[in-house]
C-alpha positions as CSV (number, residue, x, y, z in Angstrom):
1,X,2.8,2.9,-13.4
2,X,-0.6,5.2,-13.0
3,X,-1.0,7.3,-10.0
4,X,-4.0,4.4,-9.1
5,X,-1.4,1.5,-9.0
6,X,1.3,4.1,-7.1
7,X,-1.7,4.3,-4.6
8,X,-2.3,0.7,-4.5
9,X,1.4,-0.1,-4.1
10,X,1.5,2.2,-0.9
11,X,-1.6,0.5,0.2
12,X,-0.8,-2.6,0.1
13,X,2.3,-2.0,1.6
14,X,0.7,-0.3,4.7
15,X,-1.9,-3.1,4.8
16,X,0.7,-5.9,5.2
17,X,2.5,-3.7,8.1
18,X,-0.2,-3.5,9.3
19,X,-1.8,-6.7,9.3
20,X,1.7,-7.9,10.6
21,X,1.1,-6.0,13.2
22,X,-2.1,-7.0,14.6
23,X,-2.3,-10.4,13.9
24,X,-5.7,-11.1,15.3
25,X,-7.2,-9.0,12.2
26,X,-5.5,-10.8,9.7
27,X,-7.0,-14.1,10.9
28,X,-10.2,-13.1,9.8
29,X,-9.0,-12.9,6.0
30,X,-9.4,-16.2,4.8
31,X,-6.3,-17.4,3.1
32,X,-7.7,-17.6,-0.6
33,X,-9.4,-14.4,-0.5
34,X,-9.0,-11.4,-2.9
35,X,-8.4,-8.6,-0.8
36,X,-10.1,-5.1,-1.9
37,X,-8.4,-2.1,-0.3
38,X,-10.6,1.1,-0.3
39,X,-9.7,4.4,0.6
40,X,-12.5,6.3,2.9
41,X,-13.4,9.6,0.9
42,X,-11.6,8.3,-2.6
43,X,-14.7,7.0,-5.0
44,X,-12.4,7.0,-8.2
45,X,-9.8,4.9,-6.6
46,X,-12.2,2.5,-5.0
47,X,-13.6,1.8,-8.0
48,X,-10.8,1.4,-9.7
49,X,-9.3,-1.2,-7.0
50,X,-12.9,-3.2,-7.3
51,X,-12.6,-3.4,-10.8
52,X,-8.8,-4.9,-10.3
53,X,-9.8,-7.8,-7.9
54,X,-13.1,-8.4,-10.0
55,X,-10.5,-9.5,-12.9
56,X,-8.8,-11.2,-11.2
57,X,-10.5,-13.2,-8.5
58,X,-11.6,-16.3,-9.2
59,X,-15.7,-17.5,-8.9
60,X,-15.1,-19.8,-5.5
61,X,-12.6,-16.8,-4.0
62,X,-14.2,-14.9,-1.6
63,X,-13.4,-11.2,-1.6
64,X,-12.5,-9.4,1.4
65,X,-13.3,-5.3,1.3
66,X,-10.8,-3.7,3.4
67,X,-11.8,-0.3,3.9
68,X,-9.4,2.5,5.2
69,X,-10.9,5.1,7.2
70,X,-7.6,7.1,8.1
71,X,-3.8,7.1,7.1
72,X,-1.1,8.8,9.2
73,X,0.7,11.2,7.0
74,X,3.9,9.7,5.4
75,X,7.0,10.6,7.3
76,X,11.0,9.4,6.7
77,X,11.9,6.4,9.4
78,X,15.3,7.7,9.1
79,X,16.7,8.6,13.1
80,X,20.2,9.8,12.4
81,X,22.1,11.1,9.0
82,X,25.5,12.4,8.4
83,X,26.6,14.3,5.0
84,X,30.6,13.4,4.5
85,X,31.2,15.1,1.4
86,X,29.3,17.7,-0.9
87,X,31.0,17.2,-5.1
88,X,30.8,19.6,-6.8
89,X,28.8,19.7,-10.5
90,X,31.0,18.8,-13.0
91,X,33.5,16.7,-10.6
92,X,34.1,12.7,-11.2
93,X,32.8,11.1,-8.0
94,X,36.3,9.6,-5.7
């Protein structure tokens, strides 16, 4: 997997939270469409992500350009952790 389809992976992912989310945006998607996600301040990606759904879109699909103007940095949704045991190298796990 290319850096590009990484990117697109997380997109994607936050698009469908988010569209989850707020369902009143995702009612203005119609159901058949190819869905472009594009990255505010990323040309090369954007390109690249147009060039995807061009491929693979079919010529009565209409395509939907979801631009992203801002993403919250990544952060762990982990609340609580607790290390039991620490083995050392070269030790067969119990």
């Amino acid at each position: 997997m290319n850096a590009f389809e990484r990117k697109n992976t997380e997109l994607t992912k936050e698009f469908n939270r988010y569209v989850r989310e707020h369902p009143r945006f995702a009612e203005q998607i119609p159901n058949d469409a190819v869905v472009i996600l594009q990255l505010e301040g990323d040309e090369e990606f954007n390109a690249w992500t147009h060039k995807l759904a061009e491929s693979r879109r079919s010529e009565e699909a209409p395509v939907v350009v979801v631009r992203i103007k801002k993403l919250k940095p990544l952060h762990s949704r982990i609340e609580q952790l607790e290390l039991e045991q620490v083995i050392p190298t070269g030790t067969s796990v119990p």
